[in-house]
N, C-alpha and C positions, 0 to 999 in steps of 0.2 A: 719887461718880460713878466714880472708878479708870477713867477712860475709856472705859465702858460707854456703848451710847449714841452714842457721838461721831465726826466724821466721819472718816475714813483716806484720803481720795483725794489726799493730796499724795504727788508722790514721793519726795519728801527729809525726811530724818530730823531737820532745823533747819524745813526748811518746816511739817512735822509736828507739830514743839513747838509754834510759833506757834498754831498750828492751836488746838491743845489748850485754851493757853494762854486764849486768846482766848474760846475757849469757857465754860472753866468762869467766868471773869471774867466773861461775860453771864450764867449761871447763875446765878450769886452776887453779881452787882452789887458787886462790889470787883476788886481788882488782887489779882492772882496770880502763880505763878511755876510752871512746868513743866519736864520734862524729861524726854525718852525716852532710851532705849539702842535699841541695835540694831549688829549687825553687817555692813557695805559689803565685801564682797570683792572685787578691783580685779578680779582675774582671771574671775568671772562677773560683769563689767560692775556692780558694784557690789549684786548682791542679796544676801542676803534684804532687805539695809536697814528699811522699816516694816516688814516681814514678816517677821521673828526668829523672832517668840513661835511663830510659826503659820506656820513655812516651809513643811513637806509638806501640812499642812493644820490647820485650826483648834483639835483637841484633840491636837497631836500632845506627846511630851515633850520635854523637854532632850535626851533619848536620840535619838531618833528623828530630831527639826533637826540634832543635830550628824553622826547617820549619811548625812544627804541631804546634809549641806556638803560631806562627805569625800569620798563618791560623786562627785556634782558636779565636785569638784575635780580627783579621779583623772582621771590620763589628759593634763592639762593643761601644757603647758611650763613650767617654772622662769620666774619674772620678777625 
């Protein structure tokens, strides 16, 4: 499944594993184990978080997410 398919409306990235988790185990009728990644940047209130892969938008690259973080981030105070 690679998470295809599966629901995304939590907004936290622990909330989100569960999510997952949860799911493909009714899929599969057994116990699973999950785990996402993602990146919380404090300074824009914590996003991309679930929305890493597909910051700018859904086909974007590695390239492209980390050009909008930095963007994003410019201009912002030291914390």
């Amino acid at each position: 499944m690679h998470g295809k398919g599966l629901k995304m409306a939590i907004p936290s990235l622990p909330a989100n594993t569960r999510l997952k988790a949860t799911q493909h185990a009714r899929h599969l009728k057994q116990w699973v184990l999950a785990d996402d990644s993602g990146i919380e940047v404090d300074a824009l209130n914590g996003t991309p978080g679930n929305y890493s892969a597909r910051f700018p938008e859904p086909k974007a690259t590695e390239a492209d997410n980390n050009r909008l973080l930095f963007e994003k981030r410019a201009g912002l105070a030291p914390r």
